[in-house]
DRENDOVEX-512388 format. One line per field, with one value per atom (N, C-alpha, C, O): residue in three letters; chain; x, y, z; atom name. Coordinates in steps of 0.02 Angstrom, whole numbers. Layout:
aa = [ALA, ...]
ch = [A, ...]
X = [X, ...]
Y = [Y, ...]
Z = [Z, ...]
at = [CA, ...]
END
This chain:
aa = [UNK, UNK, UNK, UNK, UNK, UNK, UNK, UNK, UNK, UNK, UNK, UNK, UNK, UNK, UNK, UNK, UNK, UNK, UNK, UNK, UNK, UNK, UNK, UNK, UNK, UNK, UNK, UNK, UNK, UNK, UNK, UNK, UNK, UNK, UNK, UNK, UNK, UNK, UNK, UNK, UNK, UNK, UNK, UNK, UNK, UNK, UNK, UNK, UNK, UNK, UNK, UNK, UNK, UNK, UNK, UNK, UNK, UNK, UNK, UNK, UNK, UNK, UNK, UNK, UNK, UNK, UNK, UNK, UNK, UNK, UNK, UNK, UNK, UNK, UNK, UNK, UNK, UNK, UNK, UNK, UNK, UNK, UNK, UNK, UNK, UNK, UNK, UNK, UNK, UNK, UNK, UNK, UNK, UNK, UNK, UNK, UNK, UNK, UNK, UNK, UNK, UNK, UNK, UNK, UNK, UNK, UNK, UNK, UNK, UNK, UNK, UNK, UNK, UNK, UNK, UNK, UNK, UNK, UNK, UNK, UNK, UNK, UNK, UNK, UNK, UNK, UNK, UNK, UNK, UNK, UNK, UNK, UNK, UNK, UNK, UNK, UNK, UNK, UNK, UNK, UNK, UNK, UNK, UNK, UNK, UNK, UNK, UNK, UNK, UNK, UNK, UNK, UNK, UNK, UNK, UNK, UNK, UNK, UNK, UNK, UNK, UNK, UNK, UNK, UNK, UNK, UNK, UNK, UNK, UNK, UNK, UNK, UNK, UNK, UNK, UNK, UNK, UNK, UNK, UNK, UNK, UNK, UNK, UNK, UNK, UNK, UNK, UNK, UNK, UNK, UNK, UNK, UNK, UNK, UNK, UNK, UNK, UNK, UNK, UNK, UNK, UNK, UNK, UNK, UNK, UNK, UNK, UNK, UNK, UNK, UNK, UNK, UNK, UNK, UNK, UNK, UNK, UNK, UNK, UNK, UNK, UNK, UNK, UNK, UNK, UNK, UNK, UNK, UNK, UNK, UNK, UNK, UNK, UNK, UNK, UNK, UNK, UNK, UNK, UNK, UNK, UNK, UNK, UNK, UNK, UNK, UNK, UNK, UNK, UNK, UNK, UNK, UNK, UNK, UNK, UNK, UNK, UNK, UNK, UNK, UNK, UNK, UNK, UNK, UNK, UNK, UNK, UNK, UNK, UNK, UNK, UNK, UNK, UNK, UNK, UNK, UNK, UNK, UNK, UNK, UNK, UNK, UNK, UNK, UNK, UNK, UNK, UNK, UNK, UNK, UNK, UNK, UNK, UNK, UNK, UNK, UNK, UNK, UNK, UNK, UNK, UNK, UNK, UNK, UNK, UNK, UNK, UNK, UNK, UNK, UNK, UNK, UNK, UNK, UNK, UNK, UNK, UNK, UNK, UNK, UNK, UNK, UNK, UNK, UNK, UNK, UNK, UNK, UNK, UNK, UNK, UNK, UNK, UNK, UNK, UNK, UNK, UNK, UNK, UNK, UNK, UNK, UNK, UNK, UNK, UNK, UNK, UNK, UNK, UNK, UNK, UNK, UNK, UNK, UNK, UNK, UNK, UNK, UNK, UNK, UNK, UNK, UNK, UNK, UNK, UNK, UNK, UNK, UNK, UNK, UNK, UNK, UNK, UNK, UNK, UNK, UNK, UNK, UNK, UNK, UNK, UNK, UNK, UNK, UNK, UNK, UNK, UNK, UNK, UNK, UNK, UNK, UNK, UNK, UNK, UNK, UNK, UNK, UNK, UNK, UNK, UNK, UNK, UNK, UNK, UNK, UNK, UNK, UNK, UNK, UNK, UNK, UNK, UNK, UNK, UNK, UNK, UNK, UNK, UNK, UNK, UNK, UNK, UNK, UNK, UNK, UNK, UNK, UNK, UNK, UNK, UNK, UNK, UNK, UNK, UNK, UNK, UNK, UNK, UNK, UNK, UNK, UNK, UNK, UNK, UNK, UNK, UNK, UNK, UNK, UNK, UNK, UNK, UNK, UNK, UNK, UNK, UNK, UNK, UNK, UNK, UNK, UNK, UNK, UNK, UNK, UNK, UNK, UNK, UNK, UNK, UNK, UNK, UNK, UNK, UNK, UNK, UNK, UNK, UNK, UNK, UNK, UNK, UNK, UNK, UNK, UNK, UNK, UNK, UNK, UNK, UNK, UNK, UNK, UNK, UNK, UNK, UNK, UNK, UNK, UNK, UNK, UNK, UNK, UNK, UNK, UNK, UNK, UNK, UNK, UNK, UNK, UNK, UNK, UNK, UNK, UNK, UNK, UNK, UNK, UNK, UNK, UNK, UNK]
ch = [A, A, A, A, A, A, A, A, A, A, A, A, A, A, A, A, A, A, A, A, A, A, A, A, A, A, A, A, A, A, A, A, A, A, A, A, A, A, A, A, A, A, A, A, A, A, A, A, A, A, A, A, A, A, A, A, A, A, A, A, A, A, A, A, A, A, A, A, A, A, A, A, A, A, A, A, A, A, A, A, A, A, A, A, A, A, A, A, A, A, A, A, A, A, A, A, A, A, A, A, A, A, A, A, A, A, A, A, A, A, A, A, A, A, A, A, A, A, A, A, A, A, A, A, A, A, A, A, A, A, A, A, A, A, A, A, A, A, A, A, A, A, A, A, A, A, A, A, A, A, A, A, A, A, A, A, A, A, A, A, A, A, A, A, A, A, A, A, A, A, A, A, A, A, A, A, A, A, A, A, A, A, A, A, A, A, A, A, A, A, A, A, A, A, A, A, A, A, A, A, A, A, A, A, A, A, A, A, A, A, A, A, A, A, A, A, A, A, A, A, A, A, A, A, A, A, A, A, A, A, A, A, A, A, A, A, A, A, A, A, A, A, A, A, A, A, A, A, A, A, A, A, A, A, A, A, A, A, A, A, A, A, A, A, A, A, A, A, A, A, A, A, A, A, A, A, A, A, A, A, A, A, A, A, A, A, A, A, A, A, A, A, A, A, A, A, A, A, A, A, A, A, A, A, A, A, A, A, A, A, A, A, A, A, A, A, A, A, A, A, A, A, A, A, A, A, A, A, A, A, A, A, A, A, A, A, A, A, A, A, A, A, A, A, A, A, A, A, A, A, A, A, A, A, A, A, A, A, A, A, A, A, A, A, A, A, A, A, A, A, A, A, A, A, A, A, A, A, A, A, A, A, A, A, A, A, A, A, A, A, A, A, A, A, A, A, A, A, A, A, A, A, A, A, A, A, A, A, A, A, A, A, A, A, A, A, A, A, A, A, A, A, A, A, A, A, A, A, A, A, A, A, A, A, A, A, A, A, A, A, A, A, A, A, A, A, A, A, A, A, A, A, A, A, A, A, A, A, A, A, A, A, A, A, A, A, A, A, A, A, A, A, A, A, A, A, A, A, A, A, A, A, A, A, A, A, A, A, A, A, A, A, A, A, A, A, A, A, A, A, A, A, A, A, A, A, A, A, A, A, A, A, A, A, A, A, A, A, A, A, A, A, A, A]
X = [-896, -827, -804, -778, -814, -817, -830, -795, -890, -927, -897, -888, -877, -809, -751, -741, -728, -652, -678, -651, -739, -752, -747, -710, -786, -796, -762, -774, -704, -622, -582, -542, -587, -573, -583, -540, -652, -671, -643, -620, -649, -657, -578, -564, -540, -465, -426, -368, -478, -467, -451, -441, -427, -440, -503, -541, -509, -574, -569, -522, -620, -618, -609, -665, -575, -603, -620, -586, -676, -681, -648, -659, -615, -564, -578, -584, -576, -613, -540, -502, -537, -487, -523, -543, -530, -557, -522, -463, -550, -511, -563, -615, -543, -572, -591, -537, -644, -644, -596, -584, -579, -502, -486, -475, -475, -471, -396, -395, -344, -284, -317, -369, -277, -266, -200, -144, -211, -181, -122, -117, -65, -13, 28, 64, 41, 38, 127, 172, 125, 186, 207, 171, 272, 327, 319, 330, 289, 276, 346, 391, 338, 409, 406, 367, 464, 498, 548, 586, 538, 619, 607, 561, 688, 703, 698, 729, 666, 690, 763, 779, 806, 871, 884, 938, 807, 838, 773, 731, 761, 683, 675, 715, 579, 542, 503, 471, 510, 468, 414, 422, 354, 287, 243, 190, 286, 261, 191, 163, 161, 92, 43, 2, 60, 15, -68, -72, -125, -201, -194, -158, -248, -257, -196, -203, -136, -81, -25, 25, -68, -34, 26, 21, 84, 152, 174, 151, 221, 231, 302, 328, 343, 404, 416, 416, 427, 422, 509, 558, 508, 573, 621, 595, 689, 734, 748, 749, 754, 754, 700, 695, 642, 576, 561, 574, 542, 525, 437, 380, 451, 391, 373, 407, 306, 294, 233, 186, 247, 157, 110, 111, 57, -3, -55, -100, -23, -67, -55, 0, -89, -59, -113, -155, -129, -169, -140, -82, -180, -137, -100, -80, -99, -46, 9, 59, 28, 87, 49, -12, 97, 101, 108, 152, 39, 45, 66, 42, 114, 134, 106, 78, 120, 126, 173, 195, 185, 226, 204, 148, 269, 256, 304, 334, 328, 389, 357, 369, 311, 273, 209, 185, 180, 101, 86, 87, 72, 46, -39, -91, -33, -107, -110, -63, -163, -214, -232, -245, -233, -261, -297, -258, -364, -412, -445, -417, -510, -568, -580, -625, -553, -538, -478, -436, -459, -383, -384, -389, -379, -384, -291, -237, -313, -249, -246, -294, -162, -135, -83, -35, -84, -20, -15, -63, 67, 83, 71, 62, 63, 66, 131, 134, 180, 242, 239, 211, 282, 286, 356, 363, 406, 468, 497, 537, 498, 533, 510, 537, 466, 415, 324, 276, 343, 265, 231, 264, 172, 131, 64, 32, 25, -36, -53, -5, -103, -103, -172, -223, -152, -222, -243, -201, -302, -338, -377, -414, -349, -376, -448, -489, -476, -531, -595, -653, -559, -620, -606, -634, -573, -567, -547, -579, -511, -503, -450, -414, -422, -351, -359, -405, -298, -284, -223, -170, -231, -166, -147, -182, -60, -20, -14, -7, -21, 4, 58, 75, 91, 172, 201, 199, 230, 245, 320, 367, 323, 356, 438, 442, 493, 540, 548, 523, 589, 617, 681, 700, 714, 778, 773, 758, 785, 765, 798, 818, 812, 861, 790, 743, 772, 742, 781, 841, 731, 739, 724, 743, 676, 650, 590, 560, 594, 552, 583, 641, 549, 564, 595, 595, 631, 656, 593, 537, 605, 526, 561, 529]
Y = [1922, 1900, 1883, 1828, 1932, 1910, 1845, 1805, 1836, 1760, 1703, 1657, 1706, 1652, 1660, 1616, 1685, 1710, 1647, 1592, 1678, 1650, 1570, 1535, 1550, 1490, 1449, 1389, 1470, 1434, 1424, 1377, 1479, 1490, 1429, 1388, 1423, 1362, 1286, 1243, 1285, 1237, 1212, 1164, 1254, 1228, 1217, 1203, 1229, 1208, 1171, 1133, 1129, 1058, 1050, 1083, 989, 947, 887, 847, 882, 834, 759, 733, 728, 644, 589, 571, 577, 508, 461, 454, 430, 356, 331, 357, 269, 229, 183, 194, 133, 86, 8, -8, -22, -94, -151, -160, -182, -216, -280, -271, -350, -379, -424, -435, -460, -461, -524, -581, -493, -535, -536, -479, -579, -591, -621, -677, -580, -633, -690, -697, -714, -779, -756, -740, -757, -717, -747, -808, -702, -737, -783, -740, -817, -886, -868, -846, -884, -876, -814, -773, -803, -739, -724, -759, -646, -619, -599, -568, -638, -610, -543, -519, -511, -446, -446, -492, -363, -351, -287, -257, -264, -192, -172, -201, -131, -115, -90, -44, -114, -68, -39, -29, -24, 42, 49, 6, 126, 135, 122, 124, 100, 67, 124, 166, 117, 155, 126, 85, 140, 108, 147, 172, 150, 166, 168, 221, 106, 88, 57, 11, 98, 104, 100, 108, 90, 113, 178, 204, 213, 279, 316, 370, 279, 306, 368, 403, 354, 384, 332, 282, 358, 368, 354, 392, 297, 286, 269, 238, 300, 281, 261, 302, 178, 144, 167, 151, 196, 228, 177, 144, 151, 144, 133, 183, 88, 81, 70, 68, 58, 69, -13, -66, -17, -95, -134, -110, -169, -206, -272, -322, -263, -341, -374, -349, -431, -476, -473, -480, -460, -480, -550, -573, -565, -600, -636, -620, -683, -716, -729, -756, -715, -716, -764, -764, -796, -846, -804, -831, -744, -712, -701, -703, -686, -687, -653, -649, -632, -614, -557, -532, -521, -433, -403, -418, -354, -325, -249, -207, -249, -145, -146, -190, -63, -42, -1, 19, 40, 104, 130, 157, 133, 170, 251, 311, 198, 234, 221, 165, 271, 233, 225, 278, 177, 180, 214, 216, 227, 225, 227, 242, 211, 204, 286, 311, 323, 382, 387, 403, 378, 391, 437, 470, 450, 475, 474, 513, 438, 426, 413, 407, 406, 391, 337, 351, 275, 204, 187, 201, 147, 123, 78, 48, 63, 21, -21, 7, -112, -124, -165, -193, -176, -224, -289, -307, -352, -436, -421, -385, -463, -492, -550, -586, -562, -650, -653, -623, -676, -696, -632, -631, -575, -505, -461, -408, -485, -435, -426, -463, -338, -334, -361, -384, -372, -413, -399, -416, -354, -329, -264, -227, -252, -210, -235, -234, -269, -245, -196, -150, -179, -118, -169, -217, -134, -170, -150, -194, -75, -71, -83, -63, -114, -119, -191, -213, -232, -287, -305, -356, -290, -318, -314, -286, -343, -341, -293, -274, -283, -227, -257, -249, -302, -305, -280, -244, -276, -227, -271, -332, -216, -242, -272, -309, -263, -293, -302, -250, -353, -352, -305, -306, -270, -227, -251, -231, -278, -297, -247, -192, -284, -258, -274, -331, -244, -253, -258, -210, -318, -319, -357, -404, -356, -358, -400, -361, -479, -509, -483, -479, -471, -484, -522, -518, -576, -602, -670, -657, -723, -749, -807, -827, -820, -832, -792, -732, -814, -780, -740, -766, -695, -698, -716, -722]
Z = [-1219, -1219, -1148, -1136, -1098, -1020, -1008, -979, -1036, -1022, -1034, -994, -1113, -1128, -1088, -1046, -1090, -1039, -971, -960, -932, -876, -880, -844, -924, -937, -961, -951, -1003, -1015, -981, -986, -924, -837, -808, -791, -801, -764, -788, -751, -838, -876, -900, -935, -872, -881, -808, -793, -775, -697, -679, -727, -605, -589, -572, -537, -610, -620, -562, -565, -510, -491, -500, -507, -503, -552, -481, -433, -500, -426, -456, -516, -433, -429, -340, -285, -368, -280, -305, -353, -258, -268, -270, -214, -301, -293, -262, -274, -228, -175, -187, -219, -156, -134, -76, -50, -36, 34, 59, 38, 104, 132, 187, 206, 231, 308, 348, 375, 348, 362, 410, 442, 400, 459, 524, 503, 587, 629, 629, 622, 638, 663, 703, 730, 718, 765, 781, 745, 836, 886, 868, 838, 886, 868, 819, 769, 819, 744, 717, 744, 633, 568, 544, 503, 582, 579, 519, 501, 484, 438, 458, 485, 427, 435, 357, 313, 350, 255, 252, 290, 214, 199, 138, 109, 117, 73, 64, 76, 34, 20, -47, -93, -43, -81, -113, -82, -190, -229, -254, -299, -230, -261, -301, -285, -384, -432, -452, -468, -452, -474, -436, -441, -398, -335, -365, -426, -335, -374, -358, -315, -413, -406, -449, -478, -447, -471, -420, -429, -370, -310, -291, -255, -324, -285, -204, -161, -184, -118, -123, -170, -52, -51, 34, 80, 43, 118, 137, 104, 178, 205, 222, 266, 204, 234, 316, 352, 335, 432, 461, 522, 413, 428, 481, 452, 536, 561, 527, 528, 511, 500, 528, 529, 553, 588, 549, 517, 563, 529, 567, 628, 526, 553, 558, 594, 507, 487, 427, 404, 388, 311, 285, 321, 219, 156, 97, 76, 81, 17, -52, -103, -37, -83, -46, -82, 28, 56, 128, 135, 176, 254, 238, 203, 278, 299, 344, 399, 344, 377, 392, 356, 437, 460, 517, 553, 511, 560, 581, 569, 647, 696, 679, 725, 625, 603, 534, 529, 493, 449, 435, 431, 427, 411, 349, 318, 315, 228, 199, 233, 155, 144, 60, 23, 44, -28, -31, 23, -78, -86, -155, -199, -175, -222, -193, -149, -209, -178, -127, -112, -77, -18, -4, -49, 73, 74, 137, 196, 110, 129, 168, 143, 245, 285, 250, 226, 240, 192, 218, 245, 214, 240, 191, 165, 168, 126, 122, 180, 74, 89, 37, -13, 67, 39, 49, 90, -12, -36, -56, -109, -36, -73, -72, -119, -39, -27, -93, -109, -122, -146, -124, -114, -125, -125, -162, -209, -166, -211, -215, -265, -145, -127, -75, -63, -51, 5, 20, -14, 113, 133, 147, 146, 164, 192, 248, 242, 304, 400, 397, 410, 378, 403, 320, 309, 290, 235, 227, 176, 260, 242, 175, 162, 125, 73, 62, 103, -2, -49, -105, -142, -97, -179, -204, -175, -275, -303, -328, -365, -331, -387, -431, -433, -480, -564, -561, -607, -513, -541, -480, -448, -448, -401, -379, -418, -319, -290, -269, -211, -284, -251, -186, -175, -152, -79, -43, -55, -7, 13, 94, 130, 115, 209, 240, 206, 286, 357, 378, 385, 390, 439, 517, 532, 550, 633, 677, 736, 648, 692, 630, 577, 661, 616, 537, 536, 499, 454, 412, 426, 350, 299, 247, 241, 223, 158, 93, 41]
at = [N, CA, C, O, N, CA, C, O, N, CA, C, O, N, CA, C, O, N, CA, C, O, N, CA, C, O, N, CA, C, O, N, CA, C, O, N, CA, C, O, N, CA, C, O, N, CA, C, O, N, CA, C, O, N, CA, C, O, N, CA, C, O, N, CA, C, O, N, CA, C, O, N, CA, C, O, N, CA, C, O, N, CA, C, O, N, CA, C, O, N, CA, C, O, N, CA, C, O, N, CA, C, O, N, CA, C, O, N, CA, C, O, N, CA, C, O, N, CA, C, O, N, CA, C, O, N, CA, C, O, N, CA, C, O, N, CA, C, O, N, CA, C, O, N, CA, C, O, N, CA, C, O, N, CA, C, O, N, CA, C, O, N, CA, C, O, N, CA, C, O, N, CA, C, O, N, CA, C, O, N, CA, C, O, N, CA, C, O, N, CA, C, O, N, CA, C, O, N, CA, C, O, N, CA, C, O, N, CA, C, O, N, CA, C, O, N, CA, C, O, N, CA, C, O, N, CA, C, O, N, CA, C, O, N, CA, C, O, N, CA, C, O, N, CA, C, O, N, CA, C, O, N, CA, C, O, N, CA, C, O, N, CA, C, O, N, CA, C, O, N, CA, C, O, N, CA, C, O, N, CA, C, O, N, CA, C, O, N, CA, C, O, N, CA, C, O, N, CA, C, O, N, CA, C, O, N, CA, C, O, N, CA, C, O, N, CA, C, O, N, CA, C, O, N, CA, C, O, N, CA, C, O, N, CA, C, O, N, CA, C, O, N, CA, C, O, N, CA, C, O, N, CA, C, O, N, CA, C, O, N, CA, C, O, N, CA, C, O, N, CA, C, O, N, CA, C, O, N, CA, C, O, N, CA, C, O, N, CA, C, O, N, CA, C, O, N, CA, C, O, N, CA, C, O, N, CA, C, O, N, CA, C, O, N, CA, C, O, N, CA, C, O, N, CA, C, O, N, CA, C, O, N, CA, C, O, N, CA, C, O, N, CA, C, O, N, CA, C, O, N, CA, C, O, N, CA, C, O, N, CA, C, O, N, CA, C, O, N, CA, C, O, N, CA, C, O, N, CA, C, O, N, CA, C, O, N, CA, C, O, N, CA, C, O, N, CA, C, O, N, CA, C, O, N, CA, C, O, N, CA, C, O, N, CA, C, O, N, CA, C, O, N, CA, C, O, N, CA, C, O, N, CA, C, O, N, CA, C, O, N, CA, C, O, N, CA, C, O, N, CA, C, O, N, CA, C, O, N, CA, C, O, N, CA, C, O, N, CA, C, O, N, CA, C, O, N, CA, C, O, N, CA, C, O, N, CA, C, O]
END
């Protein structure tokens, strides 16, 4: 009876699950003159995130481009850091298109991750084009 006890124990535990994130290979194109700045003015809930890991981009947060991908212009900032969290936990910066998210690169794996659905956003340009 010990033995079962133990083993229902275990077995109702957390279970590891591997989840990776699939991406594919992707290279912005660098930004050319004065990089396009916004301020977020209000925070961003990123529901369906991969992995199903949950993100919220803070309010006041500055964002600059890096670079542009034919789904839209990536940004990161020094305000917050993003990341991908599966099985690993992957640096993450947004591509926006039209003041929605729409993707995430990852800088050091080179690739794209699209969202299911694209992300609306609320932003204060500073500098640059409109999105």
């Amino acid at each position: 009876m010990a033995l079962l006890a133990a083993i229902l124990s275990l077995a109702s535990g957390c279970a590891f699950n591997l989840a990776d994130v699939r991406y594919t290979a992707a290279t912005p194109l660098a930004a050319s003159g004065a990089a396009e700045t916004f301020t977020l003015t209000a925070d961003v809930r990123i529901d369906r995130a991969p992995c199903n890991y949950d993100r919220v981009l803070k309010a006041g947060t500055l964002w600059e481009s890096v670079g542009s991908l034919p789904q839209g212009r990536v940004f990161r900032s020094k305000d917050q850091s993003l990341t991908l969290e599966c099985s690993n936990v992957f640096e993450a910066y947004p591509v926006v298109e039209q003041s929605r998210i729409v993707a995430f690169y990852l800088p050091v794996e080179k690739g794209l991750v699209a969202l299911p659905e694209p992300v609306e956003i609320s932003v204060k340009p500073e500098t640059g084009e409109s999105l």
